[in-house]
N, C-alpha and C positions, 0 to 999 in steps of 0.2 A: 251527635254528629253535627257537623255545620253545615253552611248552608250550602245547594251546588253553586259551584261558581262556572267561571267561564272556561278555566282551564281544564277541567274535571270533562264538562260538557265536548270539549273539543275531541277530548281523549275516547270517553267513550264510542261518539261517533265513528273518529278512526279506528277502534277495534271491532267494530261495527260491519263496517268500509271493507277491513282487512275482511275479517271473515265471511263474509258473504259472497265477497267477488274472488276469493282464492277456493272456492268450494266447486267448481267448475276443476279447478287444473289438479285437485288433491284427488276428488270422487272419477275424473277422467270421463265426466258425462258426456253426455251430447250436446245438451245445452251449453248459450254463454262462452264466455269469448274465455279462453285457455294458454298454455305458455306452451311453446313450441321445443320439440325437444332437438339439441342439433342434432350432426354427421358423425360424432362420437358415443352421443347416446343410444339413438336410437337406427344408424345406419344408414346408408344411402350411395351417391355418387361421386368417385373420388377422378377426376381426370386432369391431365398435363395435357395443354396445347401447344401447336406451334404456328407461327402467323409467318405465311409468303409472304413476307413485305417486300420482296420484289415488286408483285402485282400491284402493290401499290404504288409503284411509281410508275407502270404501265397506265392507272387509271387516271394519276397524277397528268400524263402527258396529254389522255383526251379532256378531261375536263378544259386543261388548256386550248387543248383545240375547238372543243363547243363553245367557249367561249369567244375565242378569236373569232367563230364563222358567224359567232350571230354579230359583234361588236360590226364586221368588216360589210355585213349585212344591211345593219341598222342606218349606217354611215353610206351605202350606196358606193363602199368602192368592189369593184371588180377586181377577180382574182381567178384562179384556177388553180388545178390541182394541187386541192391543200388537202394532204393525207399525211398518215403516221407512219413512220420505216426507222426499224432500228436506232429508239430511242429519240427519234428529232420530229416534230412536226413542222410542214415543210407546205410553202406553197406558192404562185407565181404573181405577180401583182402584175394585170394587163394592161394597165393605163397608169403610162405614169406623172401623170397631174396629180395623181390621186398621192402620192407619195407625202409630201405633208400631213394630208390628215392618218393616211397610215401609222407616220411614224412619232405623231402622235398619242396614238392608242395605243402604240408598245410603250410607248413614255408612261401612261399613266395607268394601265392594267398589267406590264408584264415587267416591270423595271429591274426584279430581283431576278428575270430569267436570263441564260447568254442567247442574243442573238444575234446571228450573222447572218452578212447579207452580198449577194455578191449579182449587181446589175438590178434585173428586178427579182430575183429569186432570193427567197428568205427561207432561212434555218434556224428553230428555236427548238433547243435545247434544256435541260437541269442540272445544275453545277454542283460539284460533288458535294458541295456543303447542302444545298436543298434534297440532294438524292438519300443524305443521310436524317434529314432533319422530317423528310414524308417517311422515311420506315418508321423512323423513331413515331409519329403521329400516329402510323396506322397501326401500331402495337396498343398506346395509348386510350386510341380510339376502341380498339378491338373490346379491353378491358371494360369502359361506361359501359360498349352498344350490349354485350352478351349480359350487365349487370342488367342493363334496363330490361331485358327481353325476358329474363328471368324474374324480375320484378312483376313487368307485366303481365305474364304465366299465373303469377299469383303463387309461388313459392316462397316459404319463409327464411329469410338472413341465409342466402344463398354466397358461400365466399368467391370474390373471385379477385384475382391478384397477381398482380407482374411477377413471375417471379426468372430471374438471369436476365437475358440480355433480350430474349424472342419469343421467350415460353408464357402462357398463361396457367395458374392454376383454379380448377373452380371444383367446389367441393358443395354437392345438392343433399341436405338431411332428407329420408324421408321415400327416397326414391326404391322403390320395392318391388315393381313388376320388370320384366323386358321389353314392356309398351310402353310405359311413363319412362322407361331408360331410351329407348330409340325417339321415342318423340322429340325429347329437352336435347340428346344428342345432332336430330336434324335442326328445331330447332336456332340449336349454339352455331350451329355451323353454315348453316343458312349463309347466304350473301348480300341476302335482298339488296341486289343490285338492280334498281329501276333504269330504262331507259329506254327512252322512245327514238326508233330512227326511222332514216326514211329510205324506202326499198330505190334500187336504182332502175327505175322502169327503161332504162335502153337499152341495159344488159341483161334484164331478168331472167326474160323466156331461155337464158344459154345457160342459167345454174346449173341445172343436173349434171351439162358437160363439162363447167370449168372446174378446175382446181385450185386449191384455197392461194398459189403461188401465183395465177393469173387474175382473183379477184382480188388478190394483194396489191398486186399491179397497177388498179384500175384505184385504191383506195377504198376499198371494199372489203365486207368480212361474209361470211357464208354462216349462215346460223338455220339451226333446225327447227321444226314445229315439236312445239311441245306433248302434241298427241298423237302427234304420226314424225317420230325424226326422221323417213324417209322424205321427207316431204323440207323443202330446202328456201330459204327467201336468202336472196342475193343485195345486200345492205349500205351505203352507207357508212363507212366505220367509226367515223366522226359522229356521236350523237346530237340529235338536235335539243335534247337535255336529259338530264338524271335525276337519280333519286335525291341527288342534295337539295334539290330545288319542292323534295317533297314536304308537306307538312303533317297530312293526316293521311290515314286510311283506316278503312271501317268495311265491316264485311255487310252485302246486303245482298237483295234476291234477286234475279230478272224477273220482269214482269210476266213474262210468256213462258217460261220454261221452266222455273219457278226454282234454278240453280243457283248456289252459292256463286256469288262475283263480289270483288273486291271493289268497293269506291274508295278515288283516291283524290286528294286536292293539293294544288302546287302552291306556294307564294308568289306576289307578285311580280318578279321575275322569269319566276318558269310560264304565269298565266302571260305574261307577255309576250315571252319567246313561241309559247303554245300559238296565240294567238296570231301573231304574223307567219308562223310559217305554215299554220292553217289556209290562212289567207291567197298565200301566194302557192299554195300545194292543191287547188279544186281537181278533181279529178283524178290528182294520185294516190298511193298508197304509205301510211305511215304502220310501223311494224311497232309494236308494244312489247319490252324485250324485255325476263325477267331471270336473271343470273343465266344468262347465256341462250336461252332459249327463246322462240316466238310463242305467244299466248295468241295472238290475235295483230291479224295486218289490215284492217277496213280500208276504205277506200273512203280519201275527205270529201263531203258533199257542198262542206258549207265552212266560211271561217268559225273556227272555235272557244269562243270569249269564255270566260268562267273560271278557268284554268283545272278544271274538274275533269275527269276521265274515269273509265272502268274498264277493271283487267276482269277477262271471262276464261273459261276456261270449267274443264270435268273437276270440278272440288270435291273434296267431301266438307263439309263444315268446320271438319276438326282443321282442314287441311288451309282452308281459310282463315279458320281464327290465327291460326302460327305463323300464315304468310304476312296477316294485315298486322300481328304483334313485329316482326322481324323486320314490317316497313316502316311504322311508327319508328322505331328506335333505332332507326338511322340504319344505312347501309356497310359493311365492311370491306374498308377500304382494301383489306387483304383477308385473303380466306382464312381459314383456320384447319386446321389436320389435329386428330388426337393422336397424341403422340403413346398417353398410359392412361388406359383405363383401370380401377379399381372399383368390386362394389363392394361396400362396406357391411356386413352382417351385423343384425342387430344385438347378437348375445353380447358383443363387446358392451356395446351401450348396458346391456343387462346386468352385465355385473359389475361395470364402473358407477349403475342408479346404487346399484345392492351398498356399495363401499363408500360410496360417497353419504347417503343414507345413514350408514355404521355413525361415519365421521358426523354428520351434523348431530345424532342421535346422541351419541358418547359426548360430546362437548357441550350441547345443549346441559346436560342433565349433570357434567360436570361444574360448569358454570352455575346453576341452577344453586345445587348442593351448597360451593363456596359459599354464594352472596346470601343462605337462609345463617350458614354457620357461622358465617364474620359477622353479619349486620344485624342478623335479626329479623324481625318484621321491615325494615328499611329493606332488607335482601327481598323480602316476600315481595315488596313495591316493585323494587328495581326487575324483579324476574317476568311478572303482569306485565310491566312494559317492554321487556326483554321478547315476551309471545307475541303482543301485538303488533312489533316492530316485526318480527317475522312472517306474519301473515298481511302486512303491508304491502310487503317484500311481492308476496307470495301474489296479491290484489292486484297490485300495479302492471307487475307484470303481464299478468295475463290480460288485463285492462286492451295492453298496448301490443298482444300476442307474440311479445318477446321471445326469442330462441335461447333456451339455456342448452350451454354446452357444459365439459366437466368444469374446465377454468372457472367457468358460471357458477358452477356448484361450491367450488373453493370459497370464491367469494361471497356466499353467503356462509358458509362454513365461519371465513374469515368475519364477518360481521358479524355474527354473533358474540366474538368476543370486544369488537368495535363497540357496538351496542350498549353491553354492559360498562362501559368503560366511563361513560359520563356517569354513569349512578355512583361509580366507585369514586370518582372524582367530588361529585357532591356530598356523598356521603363521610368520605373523610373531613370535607368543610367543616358539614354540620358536628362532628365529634369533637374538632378542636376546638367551637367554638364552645360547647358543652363542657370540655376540660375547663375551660377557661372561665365555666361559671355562667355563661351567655343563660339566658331566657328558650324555654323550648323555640317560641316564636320566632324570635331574635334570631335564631341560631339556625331555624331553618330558612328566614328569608335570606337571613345576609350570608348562608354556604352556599343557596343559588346563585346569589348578585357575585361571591368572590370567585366560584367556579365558571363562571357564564363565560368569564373572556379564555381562559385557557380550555375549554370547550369548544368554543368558536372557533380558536384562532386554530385546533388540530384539527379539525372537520373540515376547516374549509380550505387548507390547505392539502389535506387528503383527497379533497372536490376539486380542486384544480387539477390535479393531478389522475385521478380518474376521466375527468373531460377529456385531455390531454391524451390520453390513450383513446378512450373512444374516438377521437376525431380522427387522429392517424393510425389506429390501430385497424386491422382486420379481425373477422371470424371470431375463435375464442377469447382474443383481446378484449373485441368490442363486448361480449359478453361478460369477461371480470369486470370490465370495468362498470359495467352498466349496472351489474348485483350490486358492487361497493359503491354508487352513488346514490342508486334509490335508498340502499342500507344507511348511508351517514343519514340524508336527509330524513328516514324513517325515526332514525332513534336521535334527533335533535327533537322531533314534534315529541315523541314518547317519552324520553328521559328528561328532559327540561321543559318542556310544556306539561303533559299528561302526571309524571311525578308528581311534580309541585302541585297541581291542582289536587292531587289526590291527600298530599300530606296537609294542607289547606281544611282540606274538607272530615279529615279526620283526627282535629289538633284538638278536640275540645276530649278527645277520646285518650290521648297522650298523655299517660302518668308520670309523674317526674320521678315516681320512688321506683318505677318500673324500665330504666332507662336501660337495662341490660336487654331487656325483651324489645324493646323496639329500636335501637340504635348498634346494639351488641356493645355499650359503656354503661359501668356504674355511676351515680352519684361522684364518688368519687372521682372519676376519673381515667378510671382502672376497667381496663376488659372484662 
């Protein structure tokens, strides 16, 4: 034998690598990080959404309006009822000195809105190109926030994806109880819509009697307590800000009662706007609103710097973790309704492992066969790294808890014959050069050097094109695609690294009279 070398060493390692860390996702231990099986394998949650993108252009008009009141605020002009009716936000300017710098502030924060204005009274409105361009966002939007929330959860390669013109579809591996179903269901559907306003202390005491057409009236909304909705706070409808303005939230305990409560922290903008109308609210009541309901209305004692706040409220923990996950990952701009639910059984997944299994099993071992019967002892090389390359495969994956779906399965089905394919490549080099009288040596450095570029150049053009799909691809996509990349790159290190090192290391053992036994060619020439 010759001596190890470096290419020999690199190989064994990685067969090494491969088997060790693929013995988790093959034995199905407990231990050790494992490959995740998808929504066709192993079953779960199949559902069709659909997003009111209406509401989003209702929520579209208030932000416009919290933002006008604090702008008109900041700037010390005077104004009066400025409230929201039938799509227009509307309000009166009382001094009109103040009209310059007014109408400056629509110049430089609202330029793309229409605004009419007739005397001192202003109407701002959303022109049909913006009314189409917020649904179109709030679908968009809808897609990231429910990816992230699902992320967050801690659920594996969860799909979710536009699909028509309004529908969402999101497809959960894994999902097995009616509790983990209604959870991830509330959840998706969640609003987490934050928003703090401020109660109208001159109408309050009249809630129980008025009617939501008279606190309309007044520009006001009527919203209930969230643990007694008999119990009514009279609002504000203009918030003094929202959840955009959120950054973080984190669930923590009160100190005295020792209940799950939400802390929540704004950017500097929201701590801003917190902060001034802290200031100039002592004594009143700000209402802490969350997806339509009151958690909590205290009464301000003090301006509030920090821009930090807590929502309280009867939680359970579990009920906390999903509300501070659903605030993290942003708010929706429009609700969502499931339009079809589906649960997936897992027998499907059971007999598509069983068939898929069949297929890599029967190809493995037909592949296997060919490359001992053509080549010889070169086939027996090529097959070792043929194993390795699939428990690479097998390694990696689980490494980085990858979700294989069936697609997933194809492609390595499919790499198996990818795999072999640079040995067949080489090993025809090395025979022609052997017809040709070459030097064992000779014959096997220079069928690596002449194989090397038409190796490369179909691998990695196979690797573009696998990116290419992972990037824009979804769900089973992103899973072919991700088996056939790890697969090229497995059996480039195994078939041109690990090979060669091995034929390196075994060349002093290589008979020239014996060239049928280890190349599958005679002396001659001749098969």
């Amino acid at each position: 034998m010759g001596k190890l070398n470096y290419r020999v060493v690199i190989f064994i390692f990685a067969f090494i690598f491969g088997v060790v860390f693929s013995i988790p996702s093959l034995l199905q231990s407990d231990a050790g990080k494992k490959i995740t099986l998808g929504l066709d394998l192993q079953g779960g949650l199949h559902m069709l959404l659909s997003v009111k993108s209406d509401i989003a252009v209702e929520s579209k008009l208030k932000s416009i309006g919290t933002t006008l009141k604090y702008k008109l605020e900041d700037e010390d002009i005077i104004f009066d009822s400025l409230k929201i009716a039938d799509g227009v936000v509307s309000f009166e300017l009382l001094d009109k000195d103040d009209l310059p710098k007014l109408e400056e502030i629509l110049k430089e924060d609202f330029k793309d809105i229409s605004i009419k204005r007739d005397g001192l009274n202003f109407s701002i409105s959303l022109n049909q190109k913006l009314i189409e361009q917020t649904k179109e966002n709030a679908i968009k939007q809808a897609v990231d926030t429910i990816r992230n929330r699902l992320n967050m959860y801690g659920l594996a390669e969860p799909t979710v994806a536009k699909q028509g013109k309004d529908k969402i579809l999101v497809e959960i591996p894994g999902v097995k109880t009616s509790e983990d179903e209604q959870r991830i269901r509330e959840l998706i559907a969640k609003a987490a819509h934050l928003q703090m306003m401020a109660v109208d202390e001159d109408r309050a005491s009249r809630v129980d009697s008025m009617s939501e057409a008279e606190a309309k009236s007044y520009g006001d909304i009527i919203l209930p307590d969230v643990a007694d909705p008999k119990e009514r706070y009279l609002l504000h409808s203009i918030p003094i800000l929202d959840g955009s303005m959120l950054v973080d939230a984190r669930v923590g305990y009160d100190s005295q009662t020792n209940r799950p409560v939400i802390n929540f922290k704004l950017n500097g903008r929201g701590a801003s706007i917190f902060g001034d109308f802290s200031g100039k609210s002592v004594g009143k009541r700000m209402a802490i609103v969350l997806d339509g309901a009151v958690y909590s209305a205290p009464v301000i004692r003090e301006r509030i710097g920090g821009g930090s706040g807590q929502i309280s409220g009867n939680f359970t923990p579990q009920e906390a973790h999903d509300i501070a996950i659903a605030l993290r990952s942003g708010a929706l701009l429009a609700p969502v309704q499931v339009e079809e639910k589906r649960s997936v059984g897992p027998s499907l997944g059971e007999d598509s492992i069983r068939a898929s299994s069949i297929a890599l099993v029967l190809g493995f071992v037909a592949v296997v066969i060919f490359m001992v019967l053509y080549y010889g002892m070169a086939g027996v090389i090529a097959n070792v790294a043929l194993i390795a390359n699939l428990f690479l495969i097998l390694a990696i994956m689980s490494l980085f808890e990858a979700t294989l779906t069936l697609p997933g399965m194809a492609g390595i089905v499919l790499t198996v014959g990818m795999a072999v394919d640079a040995n067949v490549i080489i090993n025809e080099r090395i025979r022609e050069l052997l017809y040709q009288g070459a030097s064992i040596p000779k014959a096997i450095e220079q069928g690596y050097s002449n194989a090397f570029t038409a190796i490369w150049d179909a691998n990695i053009t196979t690797l573009i094109a696998a990116v290419v799909l992972f990037a824009y691809g979804t769900g089973p996509i992103k899973g072919f695609s991700l088996t056939i990349s790890i697969g090229i790159l497995a059996s480039m290190l195994t078939a041109i690294l690990g090979t060669h090192g091995i034929y390196q290391y075994i060349l002093p053992k290589i008979d020239k009279s014996r060239l049928s036994y280890w190349f599958g060619v005679d002396i001659k020439g001749k098969k």
